[in-house]
Every structure is written in structure tokens, then in C-alpha cells.
C-alpha positions as CSV (number, residue, x, y, z in Angstrom):
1,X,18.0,5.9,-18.9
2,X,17.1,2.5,-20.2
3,X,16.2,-0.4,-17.3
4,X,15.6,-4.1,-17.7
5,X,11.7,-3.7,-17.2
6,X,11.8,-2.0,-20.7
7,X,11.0,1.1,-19.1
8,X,12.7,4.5,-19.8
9,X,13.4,7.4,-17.4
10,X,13.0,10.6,-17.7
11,X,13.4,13.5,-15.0
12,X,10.5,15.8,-13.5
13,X,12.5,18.2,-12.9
14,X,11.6,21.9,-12.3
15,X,7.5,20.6,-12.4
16,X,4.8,21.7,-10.6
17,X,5.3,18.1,-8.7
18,X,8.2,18.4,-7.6
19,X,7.1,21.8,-5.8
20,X,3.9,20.7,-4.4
21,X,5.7,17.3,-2.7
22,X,9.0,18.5,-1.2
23,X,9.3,15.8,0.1
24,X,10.9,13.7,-2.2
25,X,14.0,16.0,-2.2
26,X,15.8,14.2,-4.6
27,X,13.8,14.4,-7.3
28,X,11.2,12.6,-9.2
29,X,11.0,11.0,-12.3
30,X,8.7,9.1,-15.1
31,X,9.1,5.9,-16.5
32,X,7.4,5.2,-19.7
33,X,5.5,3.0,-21.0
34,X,3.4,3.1,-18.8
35,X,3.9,7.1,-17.6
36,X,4.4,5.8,-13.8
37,X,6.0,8.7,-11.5
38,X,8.4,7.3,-9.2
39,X,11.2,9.0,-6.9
40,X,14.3,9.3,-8.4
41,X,16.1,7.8,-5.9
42,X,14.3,4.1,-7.5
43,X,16.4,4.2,-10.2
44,X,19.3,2.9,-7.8
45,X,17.2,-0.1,-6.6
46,X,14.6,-0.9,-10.0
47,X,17.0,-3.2,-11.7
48,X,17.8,-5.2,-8.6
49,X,14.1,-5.3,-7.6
50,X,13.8,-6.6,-11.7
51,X,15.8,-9.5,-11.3
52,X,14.6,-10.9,-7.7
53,X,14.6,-14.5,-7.6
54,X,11.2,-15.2,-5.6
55,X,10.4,-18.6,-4.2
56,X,7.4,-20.7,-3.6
57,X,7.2,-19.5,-0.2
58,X,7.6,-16.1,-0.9
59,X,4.4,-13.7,-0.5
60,X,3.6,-10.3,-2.5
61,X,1.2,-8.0,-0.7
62,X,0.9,-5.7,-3.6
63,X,-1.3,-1.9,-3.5
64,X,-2.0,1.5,-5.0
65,X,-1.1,3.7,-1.9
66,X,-3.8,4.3,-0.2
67,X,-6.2,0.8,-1.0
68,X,-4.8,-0.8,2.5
69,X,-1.9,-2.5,2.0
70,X,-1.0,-2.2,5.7
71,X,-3.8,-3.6,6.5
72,X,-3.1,-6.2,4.5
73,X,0.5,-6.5,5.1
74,X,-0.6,-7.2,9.4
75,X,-2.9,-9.6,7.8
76,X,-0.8,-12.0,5.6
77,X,2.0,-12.0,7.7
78,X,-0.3,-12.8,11.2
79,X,-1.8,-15.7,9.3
80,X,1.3,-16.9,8.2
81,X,3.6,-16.7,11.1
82,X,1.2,-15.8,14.0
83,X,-2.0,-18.0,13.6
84,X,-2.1,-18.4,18.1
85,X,-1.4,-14.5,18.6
86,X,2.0,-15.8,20.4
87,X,5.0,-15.0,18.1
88,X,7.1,-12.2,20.1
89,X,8.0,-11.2,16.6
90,X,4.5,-9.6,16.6
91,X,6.1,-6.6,18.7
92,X,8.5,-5.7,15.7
93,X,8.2,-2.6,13.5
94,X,5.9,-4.5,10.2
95,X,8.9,-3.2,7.5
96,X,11.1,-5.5,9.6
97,X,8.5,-8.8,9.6
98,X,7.0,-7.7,5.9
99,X,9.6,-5.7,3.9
100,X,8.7,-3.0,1.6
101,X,10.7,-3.7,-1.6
102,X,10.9,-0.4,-2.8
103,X,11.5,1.7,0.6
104,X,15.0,3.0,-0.7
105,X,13.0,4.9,-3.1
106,X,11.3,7.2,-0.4
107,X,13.4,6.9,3.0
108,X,16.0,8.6,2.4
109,X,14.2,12.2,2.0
110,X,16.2,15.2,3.4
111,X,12.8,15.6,5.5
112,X,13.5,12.5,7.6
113,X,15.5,12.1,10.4
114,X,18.5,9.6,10.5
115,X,18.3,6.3,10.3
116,X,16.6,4.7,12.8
117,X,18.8,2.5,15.6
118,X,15.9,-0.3,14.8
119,X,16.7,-0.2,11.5
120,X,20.6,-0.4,11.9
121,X,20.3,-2.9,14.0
122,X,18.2,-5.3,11.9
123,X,20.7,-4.4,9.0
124,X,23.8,-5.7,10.8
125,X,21.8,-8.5,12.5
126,X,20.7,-9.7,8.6
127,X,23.5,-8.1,6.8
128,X,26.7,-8.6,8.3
129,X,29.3,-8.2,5.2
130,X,26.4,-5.1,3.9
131,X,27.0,-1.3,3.5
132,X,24.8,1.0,5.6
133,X,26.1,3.6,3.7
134,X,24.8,2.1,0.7
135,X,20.9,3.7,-1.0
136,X,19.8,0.2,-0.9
137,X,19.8,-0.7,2.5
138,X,16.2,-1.3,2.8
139,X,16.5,-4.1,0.2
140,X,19.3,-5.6,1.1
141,X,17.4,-6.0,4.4
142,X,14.6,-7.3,2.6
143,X,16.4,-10.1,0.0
144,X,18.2,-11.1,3.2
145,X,14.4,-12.3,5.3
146,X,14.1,-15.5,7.0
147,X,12.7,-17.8,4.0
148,X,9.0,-18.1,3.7
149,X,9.4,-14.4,3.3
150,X,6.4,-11.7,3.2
151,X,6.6,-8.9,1.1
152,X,5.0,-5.3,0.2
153,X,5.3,-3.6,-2.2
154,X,3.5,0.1,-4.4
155,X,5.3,-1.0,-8.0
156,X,3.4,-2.1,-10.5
157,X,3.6,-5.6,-12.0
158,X,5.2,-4.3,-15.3
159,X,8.1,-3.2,-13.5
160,X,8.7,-6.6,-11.1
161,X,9.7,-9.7,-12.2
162,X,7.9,-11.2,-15.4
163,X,8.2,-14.5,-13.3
164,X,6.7,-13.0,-10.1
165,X,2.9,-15.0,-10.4
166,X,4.8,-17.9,-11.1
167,X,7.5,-18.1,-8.5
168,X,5.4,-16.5,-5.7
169,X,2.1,-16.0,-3.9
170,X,0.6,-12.5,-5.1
171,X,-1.8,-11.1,-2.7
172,X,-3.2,-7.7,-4.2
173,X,-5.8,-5.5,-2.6
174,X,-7.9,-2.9,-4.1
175,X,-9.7,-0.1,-3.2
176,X,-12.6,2.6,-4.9
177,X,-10.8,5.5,-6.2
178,X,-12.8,8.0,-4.2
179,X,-11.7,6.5,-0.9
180,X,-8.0,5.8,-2.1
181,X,-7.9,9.6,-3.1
182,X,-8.8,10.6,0.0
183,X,-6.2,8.3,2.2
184,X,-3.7,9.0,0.0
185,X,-4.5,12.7,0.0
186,X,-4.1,12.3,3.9
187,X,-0.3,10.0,4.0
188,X,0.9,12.7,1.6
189,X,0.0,15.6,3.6
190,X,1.1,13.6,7.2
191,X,4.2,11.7,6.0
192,X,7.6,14.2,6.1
193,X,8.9,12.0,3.0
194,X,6.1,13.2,0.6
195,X,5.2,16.6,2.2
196,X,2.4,17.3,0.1
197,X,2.0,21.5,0.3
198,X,-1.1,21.8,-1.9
199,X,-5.2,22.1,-1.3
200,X,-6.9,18.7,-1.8
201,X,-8.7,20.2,-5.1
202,X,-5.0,20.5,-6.4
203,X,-4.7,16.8,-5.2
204,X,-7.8,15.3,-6.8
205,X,-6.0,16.8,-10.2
206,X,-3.0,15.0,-9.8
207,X,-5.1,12.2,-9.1
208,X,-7.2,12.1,-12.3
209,X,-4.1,13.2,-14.4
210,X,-1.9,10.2,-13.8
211,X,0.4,12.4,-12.0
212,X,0.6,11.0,-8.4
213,X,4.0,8.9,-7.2
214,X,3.3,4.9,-8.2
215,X,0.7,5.7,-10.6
216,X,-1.7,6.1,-13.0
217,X,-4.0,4.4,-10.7
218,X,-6.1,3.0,-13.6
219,X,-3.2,1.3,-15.4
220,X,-1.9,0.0,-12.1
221,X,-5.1,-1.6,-11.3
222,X,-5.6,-3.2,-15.1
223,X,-2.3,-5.0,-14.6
224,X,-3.3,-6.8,-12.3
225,X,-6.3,-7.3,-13.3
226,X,-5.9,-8.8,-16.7
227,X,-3.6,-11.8,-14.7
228,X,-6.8,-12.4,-12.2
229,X,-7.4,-15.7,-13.6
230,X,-3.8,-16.7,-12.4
231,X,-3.7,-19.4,-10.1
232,X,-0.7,-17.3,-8.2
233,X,-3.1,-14.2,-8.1
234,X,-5.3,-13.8,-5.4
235,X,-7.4,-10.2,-5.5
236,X,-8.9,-8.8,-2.2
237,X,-11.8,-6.0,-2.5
238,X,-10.7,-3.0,0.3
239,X,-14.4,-2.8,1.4
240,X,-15.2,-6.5,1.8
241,X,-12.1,-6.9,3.5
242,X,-13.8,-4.4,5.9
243,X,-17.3,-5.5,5.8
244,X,-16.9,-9.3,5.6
245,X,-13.6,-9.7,7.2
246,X,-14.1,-13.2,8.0
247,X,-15.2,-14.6,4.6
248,X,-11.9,-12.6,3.2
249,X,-10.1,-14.6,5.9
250,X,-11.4,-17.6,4.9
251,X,-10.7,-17.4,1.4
252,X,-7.2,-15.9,2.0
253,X,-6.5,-19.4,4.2
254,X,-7.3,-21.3,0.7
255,X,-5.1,-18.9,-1.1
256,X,-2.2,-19.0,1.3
257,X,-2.4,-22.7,2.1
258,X,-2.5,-21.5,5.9
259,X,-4.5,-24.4,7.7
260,X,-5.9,-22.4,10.0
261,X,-8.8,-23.3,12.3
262,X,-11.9,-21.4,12.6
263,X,-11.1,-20.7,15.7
264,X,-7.5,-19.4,14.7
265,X,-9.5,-16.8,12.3
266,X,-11.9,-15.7,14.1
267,X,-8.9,-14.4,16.3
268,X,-6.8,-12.8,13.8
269,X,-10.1,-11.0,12.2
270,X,-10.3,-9.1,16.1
271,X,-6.4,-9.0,16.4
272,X,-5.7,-7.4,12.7
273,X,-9.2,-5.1,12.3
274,X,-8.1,-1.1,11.9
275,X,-9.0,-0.4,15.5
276,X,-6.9,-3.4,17.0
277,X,-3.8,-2.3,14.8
278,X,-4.1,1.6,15.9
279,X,-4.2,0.3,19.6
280,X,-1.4,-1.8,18.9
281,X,0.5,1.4,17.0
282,X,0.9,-1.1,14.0
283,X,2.4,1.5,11.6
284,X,4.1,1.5,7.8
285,X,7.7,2.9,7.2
286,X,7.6,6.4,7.0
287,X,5.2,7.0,10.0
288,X,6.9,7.3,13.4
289,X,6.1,10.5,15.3
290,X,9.4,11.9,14.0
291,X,8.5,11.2,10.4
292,X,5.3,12.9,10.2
293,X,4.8,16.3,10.1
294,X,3.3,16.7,13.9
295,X,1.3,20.0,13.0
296,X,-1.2,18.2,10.8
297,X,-1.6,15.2,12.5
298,X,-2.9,17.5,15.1
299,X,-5.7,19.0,13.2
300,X,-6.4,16.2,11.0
301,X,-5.7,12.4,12.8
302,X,-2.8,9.9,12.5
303,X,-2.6,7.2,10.2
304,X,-5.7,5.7,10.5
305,X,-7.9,8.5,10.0
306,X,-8.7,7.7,6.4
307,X,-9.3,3.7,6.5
308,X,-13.0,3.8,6.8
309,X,-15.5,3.1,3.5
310,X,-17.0,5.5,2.3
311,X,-14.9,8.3,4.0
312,X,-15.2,10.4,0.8
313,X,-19.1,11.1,1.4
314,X,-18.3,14.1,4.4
315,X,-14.9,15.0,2.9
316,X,-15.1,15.3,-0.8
317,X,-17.1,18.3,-2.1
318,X,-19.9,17.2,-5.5
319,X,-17.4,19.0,-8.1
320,X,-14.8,17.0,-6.8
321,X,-16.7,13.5,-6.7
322,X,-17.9,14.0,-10.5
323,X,-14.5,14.8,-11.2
324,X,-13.5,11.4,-10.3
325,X,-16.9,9.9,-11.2
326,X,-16.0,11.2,-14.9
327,X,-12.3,10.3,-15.4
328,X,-13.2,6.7,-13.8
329,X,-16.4,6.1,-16.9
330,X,-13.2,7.1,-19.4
331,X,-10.7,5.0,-17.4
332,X,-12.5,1.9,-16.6
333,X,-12.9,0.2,-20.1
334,X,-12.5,-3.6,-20.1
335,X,-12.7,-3.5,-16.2
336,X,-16.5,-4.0,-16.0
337,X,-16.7,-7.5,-13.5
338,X,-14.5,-4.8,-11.2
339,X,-17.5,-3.8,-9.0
340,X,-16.7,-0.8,-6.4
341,X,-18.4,-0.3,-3.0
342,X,-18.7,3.4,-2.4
343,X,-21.2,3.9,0.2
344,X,-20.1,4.1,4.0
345,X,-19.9,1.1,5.8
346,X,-21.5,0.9,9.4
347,X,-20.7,-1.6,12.1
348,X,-23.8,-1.3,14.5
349,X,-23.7,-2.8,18.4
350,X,-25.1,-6.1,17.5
351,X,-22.1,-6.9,14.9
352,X,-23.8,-7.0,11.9
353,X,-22.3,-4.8,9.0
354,X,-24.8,-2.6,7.0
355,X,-24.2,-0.2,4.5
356,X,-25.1,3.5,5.1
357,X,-27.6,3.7,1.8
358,X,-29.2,0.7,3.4
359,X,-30.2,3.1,6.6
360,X,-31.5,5.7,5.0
361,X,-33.5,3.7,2.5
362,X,-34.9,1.7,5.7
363,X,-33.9,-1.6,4.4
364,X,-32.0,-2.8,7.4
């Protein structure tokens, strides 16, 4: 199947995919160039998502799963429509204040339960003349946003609009590929939608082979990255967001033309930090307690359990780590200026953020 991005689909059918994430129970498929594994259930929604007409308002929170693009989803949309910590839209579910352009593609697994009533009601509320019983009601939620809209989104830039830098604010985050393999090693096993039924040695395979949902990882990141000079392009390192998140702040209040006061930041760096949002049950779609699989959030932690740097020291075995170490020096050609933190970040009693090589070297 041939689609406007210049891609072409073909199914997975019958793959060792498809049986390790039963989750996505209506198949999956890949879309060269490009070799990007996406749901099947995208096909119905990548040619609308193609030929969205953005606006100068309009925001892109753009991520690899697991690089924190809830995180920075809380973030952008706080600063933009929350700078005083008063909007009662604050208390909404985050897909309904920051829309996930490509949600159609993943919630409507056979795993999941029915709709939710929050969702139906925002449809009718912003759709009136829509179709509920339509595979697109996610986006036609979405295109339908009050203007000055916020999106997220997984999809790489080759498959959104070529005028997408140009009509809109990009806001992409990034994250080191040992830490991204473990949190996404942890959504897939915790979400219902994905399901994921394998061991997390399985998992770092799929990983290194290009054959995880919205990647390869490495072509996704040197997208973006070749467009980082682009004046509508604003990249955000995953660690310093987490080490330094008021200088991030700062910087994203340039980007975003936000006008916020110092005092304003210094607020939403407390309100939007990865303990404040857990508190505050700040969760993507795809993540209520009936859309997670309840046994291994028992054993293992919710959400959050994977958002700290450096979490792949204590949970990722040496074979493993120079596995990745390996497929990243073959990977990473013409992405030298992209420095990675991987060493654990630790936030001692007296606020100041040191790095966990820094401790046992005695240099702090």
C-alpha cells in the first residue's frame, strides 16, 4: 500500500513480533524507506496525519517512546497555558490538553477496555457532527483542539508533514539508548495495548535490530537531527532536562515565546518534576489502572518506575550493555556533537545535582 509520505506498507504478519506483543491485536506492519514498524491499525489515520495543516501556534512535542515525552508533554503545555498553576484544565486527562496524533494507531487493541466515558465525552463536546464509531476518533479529537494547540506525537518526521518545522513549533526530546531501552522495555510489558510476553534479553534484540513499534531508534533520532539548525526545531537532552531543569526551562521560554517570569519557572520546574506528576497521577493514554496489566505493575512499579538517568546501571546485565554499546558505535555515524549522559543522576538533600561517577571518584 502506497501513502502520501512516500512510504510503502507491508504486513508482519505471522512474525515473531507479532507473537511476543499481543497487544497490538490487529496487526503490525512496516513502512519502508525507512523500515519503521507501526500498528496496522495507522494505516487508517497516516494520510490524514500527512496532510495536517499546522499553524504558527501550534506545538509538536515529538519522542522515541521511552526518551520522556510525557514529561515533556506536562511541560510544554503547563508553560503555555498554566504559567500561575491556576488553569482548572490542569485536572484533565494530558491526551485531552496535549493530543497524541497517532493514538488511533494503538487504542483500540482487543486488550483494552471500552472507550472511556472521558473520552466520549470530550469527543461530542469537540466533535458534535463526528463518528464515535469511526478508527479515527482520537484525531478527530485532536484536529478539533482549542487553537494554540499542543501536540504529541511517536512518528517520525519523514512520515508528518514536509511543512511541519515551518508551520509549527517542534519541541523534540531525546534520550541515551540504554535508558530509553529500559523504559520502553518497562511500558511494553505494563501497558495492555503492547503486551510485551518476552524476557528483556529478547527485548534488547528487538531493540538493536530496528524491530521495536516507531522505530529504528537511530534513524528516528538522525531525522531530527539533521533539521537541528532549524529555527522551528528546538532539541531537549532527557538527562539535562532532569539534571538542570531550570536552565532547560529557561531556554524552552525563548523557544516557545512564553514570557514567563523567573518566578513563574521556578514554579513549574517543582509542579512538572517526575515526582510532582506521579503525585498528581499525570499519566499518558494507555495507562489507567484498567489499561495496564495489574500483575506486573505489582512486581515491577507503575509508570514512573523507569524515568530516572542512569536506570540501566542496576538493571541491564554487561552482555546486554555492550550489545547496545556496539550497535550504537555502528549506528551513530554523522551524529558525533550528539553527546549522551549515561551515568546515574543523584539529587542530594542540599539540591545540588551530581552525577553518580562523580561520587565514587570523590569529586563532589
Amino acid at each position: 500500500m502506497f501513502m502520501l509520505s512516500g512510504h510503502v506498507s507491508k504486513s508482519l504478519e505471522d512474525t515473531r513480533e507479532q507473537r511476543d506483543f499481543p497487544g497490538y491485536t490487529n496487526g503490525l506492519m512496516q513502512l519502508t524507506p525507512g523500515k519503521w514498524v507501526m500498528p496496522s491499525d495507522f494505516m487508517d489515520i497516516a494520510d490524514t496525519i500527512f496532510e495536517i495543516k499546522y499553524g504558527l501556534n501550534d506545538v509538536v512535542c515529538m519522542d522515541y517512546p521511552g526518551s520522556g515525552g510525557t514529561a515533556l508533554q506536562e511541560l510544554v503545555w503547563t508553560m503555555r497555558n498554566n504559567p500561575d498553576l491556576d488553569n482548572p484544565d490542569a485536572d484533565l486527562y494530558l491526551n485531552h490538553r496535549v493530543p497524541h496524533l497517532e493514538a488511533d494507531a494503538f487504542m483500540h487493541s482487543k486488550k483494552l477496555p471500552s472507550t472511556r466515558s472521558e473520552v466520549l465525552n470530550t469527543f461530542n463536546s469537540r466533535c458534535p457532527n463526528g463518528n464515535v464509531e469511526e478508527h479515527d476518533i482520537y484525531l478527530q479529537m485532536a484536529l478539533k483542539a482549542p487553537g494554540g494547540r499542543t501536540f504529541k506525537t511517536h512518528l517520525s518526521p519523514s512520515l508528518m508533514s514536509p511543512n511541519l518545522l515551518t508551520d509549527a513549533k517542534v519541541v523534540y526530546i531525546v534520550r541515551n539508548p540504554k535508558d530509553v531501552c529500559m523504559a520502553y522495555y518497562h511500558i511494553s510489558r505494563l501497558a495492555k495495548y503492547i503486551s510485551y510476553d518476552g524476557s528483556f534479553g529478547d527485548f534488547v534484540s528487538y531493540f538493536v535490530n530496528d524491530q521495536l513499534m516507531f522505530g529504528p531508534y537511530w534513524e528516528y533520532i538522525r531525522e531530527m537531527w539533521n533539521q537541528k539548525e532549524h529555527p522551528g526545531l528546538h532539541i531537549i537532552q532527557y538527562e539535562n532536562l532532569m539534571s538542570t531543569p531550570d536552565w532547560e526551562i529557561k531556554r524552552l521560554n525563548f523557544f516557545l515565546g512564553t514570557n514567563l517570569t523567573e518566578e513563574q519557572m521556578a514554579k513549574i520546574v517543582k509542579y512538572t518534576s517526575l515526582k510532582a506528576m506521579k503525585q498528581r497521577a499525570v499519566l499518558p493514554l494507555g495507562y489507567n489502572p484498567d489499561e495496564i496489566c495489574e500483575e506486573y505493575a505489582k512486581k515491577e512499579g507503575g509508570f514512573y518506575e523507569c524515568g530516572g538517568v542512569g536506570d540501566w546501571m542496576v538493571k541491564m546485565n554487561k552482555s546486554q550493555g555492550t550489545q547496545i554499546d556496539s550497535w550504537t558505535k555502528q549506528n551513530s555515524k554523522g551524529l558525533e556533537n550528539l553527546k549522551f549522559n549515561y551515568d546515574k543522576i543523584i539529587i542530594r538533600k542540599d539540591s545540588c545535582t551530581v552525577f553518580d561517577n562523580e561520587i565514587r571518584n570523590g569529586t563532589s
